[in-house]
N, C-alpha and C positions, 0 to 999 in steps of 0.2 A: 531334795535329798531325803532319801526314807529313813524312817527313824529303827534303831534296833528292831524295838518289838516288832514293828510293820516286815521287815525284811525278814522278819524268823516267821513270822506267817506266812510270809510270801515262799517261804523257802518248807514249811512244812505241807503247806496246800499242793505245793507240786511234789512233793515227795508222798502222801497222800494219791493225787490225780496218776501220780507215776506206778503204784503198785495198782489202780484201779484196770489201768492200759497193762501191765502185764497180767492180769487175772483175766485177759479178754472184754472186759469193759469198754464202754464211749465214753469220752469226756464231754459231759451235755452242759452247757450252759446252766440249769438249774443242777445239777450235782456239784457243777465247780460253785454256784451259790450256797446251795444248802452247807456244803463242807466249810466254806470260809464264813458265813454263818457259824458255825459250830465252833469254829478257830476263834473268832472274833468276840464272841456271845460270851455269856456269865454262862461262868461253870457249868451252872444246873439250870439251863435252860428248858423248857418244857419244849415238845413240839410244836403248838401254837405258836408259842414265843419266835421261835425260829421262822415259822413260816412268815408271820409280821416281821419281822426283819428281811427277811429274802425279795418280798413284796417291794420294800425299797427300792429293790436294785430291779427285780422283776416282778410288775407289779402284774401281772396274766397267770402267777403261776397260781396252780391249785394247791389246795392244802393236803390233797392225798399223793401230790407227786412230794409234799415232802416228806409226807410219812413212806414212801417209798423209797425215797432217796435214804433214809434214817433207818429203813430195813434191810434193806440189797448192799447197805456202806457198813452195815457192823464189822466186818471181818477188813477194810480198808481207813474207815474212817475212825470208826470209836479206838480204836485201839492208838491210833495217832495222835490223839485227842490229850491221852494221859502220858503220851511218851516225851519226855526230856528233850530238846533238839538240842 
């Protein structure tokens, strides 16, 4: 049974991955990481930090798909980042 916080992730990540899909977006495997990365990580996460953690889950990803994913998701991701759910 998932615990609160997990389910308010789990419910911010697709709401998140859902304005990605209406702005004409894919939902790629490393974007759905890098973002739950961002959800899951400390506050102020640096980009490295993130990528080592992404690595976890995908450990083939590069570190410039995450500064990519961290550029192309400002306008979907950072902004969800600080909002209330």
């Amino acid at each position: 049974m998932p615990t609160t916080a997990s389910a308010s992730t789990g419910e911010r990540l697709e709401r998140i991955l859902s304005a990605l899909r209406a702005g004409g977006g894919r939902v790629t495997s490393s974007r759905r990481a890098v973002v739950r990365a961002l959800l899951e990580g400390p506050q102020h996460a640096t980009a490295d930090e993130l990528g080592s953690h992404v690595r976890t889950v995908l450990p083939d990803i590069d570190q410039s798909t995450v500064y990519r994913v961290l550029t192309c998701g400002s306008s979907w991701a950072f902004s969800a980042r600080s909002s209330p759910m």
